[in-house]
N, C-alpha and C positions, 0 to 999 in steps of 0.2 A: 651840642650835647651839654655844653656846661650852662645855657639857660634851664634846666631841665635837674641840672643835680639837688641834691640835699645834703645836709648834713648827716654823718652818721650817729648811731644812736648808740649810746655807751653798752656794755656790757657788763652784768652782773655774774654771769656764771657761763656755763658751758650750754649750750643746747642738748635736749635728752634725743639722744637718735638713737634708747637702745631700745631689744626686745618690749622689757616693763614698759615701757613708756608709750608703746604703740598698743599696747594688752588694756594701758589705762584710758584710753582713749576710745576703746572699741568696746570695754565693756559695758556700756549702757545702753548702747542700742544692742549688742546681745542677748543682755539681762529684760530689754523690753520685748525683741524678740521672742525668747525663751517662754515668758509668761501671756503672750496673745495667742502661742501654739498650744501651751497647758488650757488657756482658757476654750478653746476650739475643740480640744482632745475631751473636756468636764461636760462641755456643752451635748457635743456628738452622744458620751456615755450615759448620759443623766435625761436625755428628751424624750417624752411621750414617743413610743413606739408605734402608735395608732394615728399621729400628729394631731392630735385633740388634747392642747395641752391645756389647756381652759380649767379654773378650778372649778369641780362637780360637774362636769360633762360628762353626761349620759352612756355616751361611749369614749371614754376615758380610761385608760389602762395604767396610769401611775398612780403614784400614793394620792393622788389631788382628786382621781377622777371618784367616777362612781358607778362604772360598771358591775359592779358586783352587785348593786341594791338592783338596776335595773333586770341582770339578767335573774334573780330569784323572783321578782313578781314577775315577770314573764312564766318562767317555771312553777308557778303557783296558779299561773291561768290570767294573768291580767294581760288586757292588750297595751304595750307600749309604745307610743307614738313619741318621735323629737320633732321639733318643730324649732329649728335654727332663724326664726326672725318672724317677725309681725304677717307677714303674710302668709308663712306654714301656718302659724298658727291660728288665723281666720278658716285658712282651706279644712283644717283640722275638725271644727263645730266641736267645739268639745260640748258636750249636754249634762242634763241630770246625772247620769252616769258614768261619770267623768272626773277626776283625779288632775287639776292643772299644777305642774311643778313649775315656778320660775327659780332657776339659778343663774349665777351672774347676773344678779339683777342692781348692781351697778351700771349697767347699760341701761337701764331704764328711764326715760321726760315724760315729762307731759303728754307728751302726741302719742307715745308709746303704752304709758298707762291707760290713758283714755280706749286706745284699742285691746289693749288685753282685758278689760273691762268690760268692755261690749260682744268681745268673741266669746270671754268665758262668763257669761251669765247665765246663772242655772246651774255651773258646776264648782266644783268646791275648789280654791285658789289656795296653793301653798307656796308662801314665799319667802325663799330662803338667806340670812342674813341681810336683812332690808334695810340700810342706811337711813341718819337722819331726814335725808333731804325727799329718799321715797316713801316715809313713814307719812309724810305730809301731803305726798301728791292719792295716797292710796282711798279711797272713798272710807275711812274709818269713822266710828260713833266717837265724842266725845271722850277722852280717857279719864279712866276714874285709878283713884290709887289703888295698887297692886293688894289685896286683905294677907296676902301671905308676906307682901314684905318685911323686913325687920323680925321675922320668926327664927328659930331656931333650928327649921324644918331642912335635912340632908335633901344634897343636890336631887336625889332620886325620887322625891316625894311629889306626886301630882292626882290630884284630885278624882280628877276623872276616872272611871272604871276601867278604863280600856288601856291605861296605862299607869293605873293606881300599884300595880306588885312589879314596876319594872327599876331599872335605877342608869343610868343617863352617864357615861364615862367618857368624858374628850377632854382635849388638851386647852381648848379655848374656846370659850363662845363669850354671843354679845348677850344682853340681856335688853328687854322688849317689856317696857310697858302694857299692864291689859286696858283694855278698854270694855265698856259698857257691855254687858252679854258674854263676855269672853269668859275664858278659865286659862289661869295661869299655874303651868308646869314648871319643875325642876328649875325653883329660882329664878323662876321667870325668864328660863332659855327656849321656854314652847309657849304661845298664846293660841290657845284653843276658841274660835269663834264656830258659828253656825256655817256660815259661809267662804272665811277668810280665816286662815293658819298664819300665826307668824311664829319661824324657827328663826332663832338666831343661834343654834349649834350647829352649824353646816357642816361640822367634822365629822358626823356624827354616821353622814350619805357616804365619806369618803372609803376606797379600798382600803387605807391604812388604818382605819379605829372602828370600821362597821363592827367587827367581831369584838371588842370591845365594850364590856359589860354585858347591856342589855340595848345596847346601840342597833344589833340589826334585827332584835322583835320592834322596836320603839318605831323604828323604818318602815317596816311593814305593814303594822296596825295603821302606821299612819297614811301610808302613801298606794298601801293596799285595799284600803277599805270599799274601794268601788272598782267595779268592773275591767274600767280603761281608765292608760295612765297618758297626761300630753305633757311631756317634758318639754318645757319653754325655756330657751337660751336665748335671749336678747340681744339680736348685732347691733353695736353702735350708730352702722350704716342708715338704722331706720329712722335716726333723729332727724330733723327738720332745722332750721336755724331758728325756729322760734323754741327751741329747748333749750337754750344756752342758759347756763347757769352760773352763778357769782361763786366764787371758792366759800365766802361765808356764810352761802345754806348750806354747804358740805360739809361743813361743823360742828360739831356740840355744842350748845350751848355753854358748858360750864369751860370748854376748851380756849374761848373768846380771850378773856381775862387773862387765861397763863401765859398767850402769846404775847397779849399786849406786854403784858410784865416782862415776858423775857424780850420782846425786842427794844422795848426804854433799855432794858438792861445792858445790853447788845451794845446799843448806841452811847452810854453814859463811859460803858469798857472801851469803848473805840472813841471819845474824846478825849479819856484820861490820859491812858495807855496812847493814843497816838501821837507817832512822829515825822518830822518833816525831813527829810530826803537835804545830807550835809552837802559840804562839798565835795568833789571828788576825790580817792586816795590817788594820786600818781606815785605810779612804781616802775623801776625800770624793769624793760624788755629783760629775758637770761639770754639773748643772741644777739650780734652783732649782725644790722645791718648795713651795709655800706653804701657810700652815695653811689658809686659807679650801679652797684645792682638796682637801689632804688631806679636810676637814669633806663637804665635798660628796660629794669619789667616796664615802668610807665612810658617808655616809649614804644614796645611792642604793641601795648594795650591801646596806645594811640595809632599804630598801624594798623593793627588789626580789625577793628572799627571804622577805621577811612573817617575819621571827626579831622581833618584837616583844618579846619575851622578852628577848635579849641587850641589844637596844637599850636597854630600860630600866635593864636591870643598869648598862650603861655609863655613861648617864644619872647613874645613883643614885652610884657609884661615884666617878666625877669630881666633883661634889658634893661627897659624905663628905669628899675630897682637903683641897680647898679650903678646905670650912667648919673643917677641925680647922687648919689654919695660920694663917686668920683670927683663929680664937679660944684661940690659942695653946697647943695643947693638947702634951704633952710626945711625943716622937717625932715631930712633924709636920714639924718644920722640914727634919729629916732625912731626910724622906723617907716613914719609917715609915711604916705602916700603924694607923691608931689604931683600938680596937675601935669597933662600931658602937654599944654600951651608953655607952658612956663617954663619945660625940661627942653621944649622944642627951642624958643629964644637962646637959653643959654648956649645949647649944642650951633646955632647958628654964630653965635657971637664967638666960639669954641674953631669954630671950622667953617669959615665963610666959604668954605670950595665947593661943600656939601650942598646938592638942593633936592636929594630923594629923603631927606629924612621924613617928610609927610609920612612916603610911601613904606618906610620900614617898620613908625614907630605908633603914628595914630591908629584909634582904634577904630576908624572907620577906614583904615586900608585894604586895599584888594587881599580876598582870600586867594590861597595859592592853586591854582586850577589842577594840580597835579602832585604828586610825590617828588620828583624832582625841582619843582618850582619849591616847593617847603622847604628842602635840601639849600637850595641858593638862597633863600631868604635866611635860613640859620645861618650860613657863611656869611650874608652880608650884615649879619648883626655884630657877629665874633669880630667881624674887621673893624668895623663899626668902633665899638668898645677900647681895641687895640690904638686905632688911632687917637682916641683921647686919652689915652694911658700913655701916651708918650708926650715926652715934655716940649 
């Protein structure tokens, strides 16, 4: 047992074994607790009821969706088709007669436009908040500058007859360059072409602002105008690997430069501002540990595990320590580590009667085959020790 003790370790203060102090230890896995259940109980309360939680989905029943525009032109006599991914929407043939909505048309590539293209020709394509990156994939004329930008002209003002007395209320949209042919609406949140619609108010389809101004005549005129309607929702699923895209077509142009700026900036804050990691504070323990407990746990832990193996090393080790400061061997006192050759001569010139010292102290001695043989080899260490302690 006493190759195996420690020193004990001072004491600053009392140990807290009260109520507080078990309250202050448990409250943060409660408090994280507490808030993955609230987040569970938000989620449950606030999710599409229809599980179409998709924004502008056709059969969408929350503020995002757009149930409401579709079930009026139904009730007005249009035939509404969805077509959830590139192959409803081939089966669909939308024609002359035909009304195409893309929403979430973030899901849209290459491989993907090229077939909404070839399905819907001959019908009129409306697509709703189109991104930079599919402004570029979509078969567009040339853009020519906007004649009404820099005017003075109220978000509700657009050209066209069919929506010239309406006026246009949402909380957000993007705004969309015209292009060659086209007419540009309400600030350039509608581009009106012959063929091709780009909306960038998609709030405008949703159940929380349809009713809002003149937002569910502006819906109708527009998405009612022909017969049948083919609601296109783009699965991601339909991409191919040859869509893959670089995060910097996803961009704005003018977006480039402010990131650059701000991550120089980023990095010039984090050379100035950074710091290197001191030395360590050493404080003491507030409990006292004592060697006897220290001896104990670490040898349960060594029982319990069956490492027979280390424990003896340990054993032998603690030993070596000892015997070479006993018998004053040079680097001991310091600490050093004296070779095992060198501690073996002296203990021989020590106790010429001895000839198992190989066997107790080298570190290539027999490990102990058993519990009991570990037990006798501690004993014959302790006796070991005892005999050079006597003069």
């Amino acid at each position: 047992m006493s190759a195996l003790a420690a020193p004990a370790v001072e004491a600053t203060g009392p140990a807290d074994t009260t109520g507080s102090g078990r309250w202050r230890r448990a409250r943060w896995p409660l408090l994280v607790g507490v808030l993955l259940i609230a987040a569970v109980v938000l989620r449950v309360l606030t999710q599409d009821p229809t599980g179409t939680g998709a924004r502008l989905d056709p059969d969408g029943a929350g503020r995002d969706g757009a149930r409401a525009v579709t079930r009026v032109l139904a009730d007005q006599g249009v035939a509404v088709d969805v077509a959830r991914d590139a192959a409803a929407l081939e089966r669909a043939r939308p024609g002359a007669d035909t009304t195409v909505v893309v929403s979430s048309s973030e899901a849209l590539g290459p491989s993907t436009v090229d077939r909404l293209v070839e399905a819907a020709d001959g019908a009129r394509v409306v697509v709703v908040e189109p991104g930079p990156a599919l402004l570029d994939l979509l078969p567009l004329p040339a853009r020519t500058p906007d004649p009404a930008a820099g005017t003075e002209e109220p978000l509700g003002a657009c050209p066209d007859p069919l929506f010239t007395d309406l006026r246009l209320v949402v909380d957000a949209r993007d705004t969309v360059d015209a292009v060659a042919g086209s007419v540009s609406c309400f600030d350039r949140s509608l581009v009106l072409g012959p063929d091709l619609v780009l909306l960038g108010a998609g709030d405008l389809l949703t159940n929380d602002q349809v009713l809002r101004g003149d937002n569910a005549a502006i819906a109708l005129r527009l998405l009612g105008a022909r017969d049948r309607l083919v609601w296109y929702v783009p699965d991601a699923t339909d991409l191919g690997g040859e869509d893959a895209v670089s995060l910097r077509s996803l961009l704005p142009a003018p977006v480039v430069p402010g990131l650059t700026l701000l991550g120089l900036t980023m990095l010039a804050v984090i050379l100035w501002r950074g710091r290197r990691l001191g030395r360590l504070a050493i404080e003491p323990l507030p409990v006292v540990v004592r060697a006897l407990e220290t001896t104990l746990s670490r040898g349960r832990l060594y029982h319990r595990i069956g490492d027979r193996a280390h424990t003896a090393a340990v054993l032998r080790r603690a030993t070596r320590r000892r015997l070479a400061a006993r018998l004053g061997l040079a680097g001991a006192a310091r600490g050093a580590t004296v070779p095992t050759p060198v501690l073996l001569a002296a203990l021989t010139a020590r106790l010429p009667g001895r000839t198992d010292l190989d066997d107790l102290l080298a570190d290539e001695a027999p490990t102990p085959a058993h519990d009991r043989a570990l037990v006798d080899l501690a004993r014959a260490l302790t006796q070991l020790e005892e005999e050079v302690r006597r003069p």
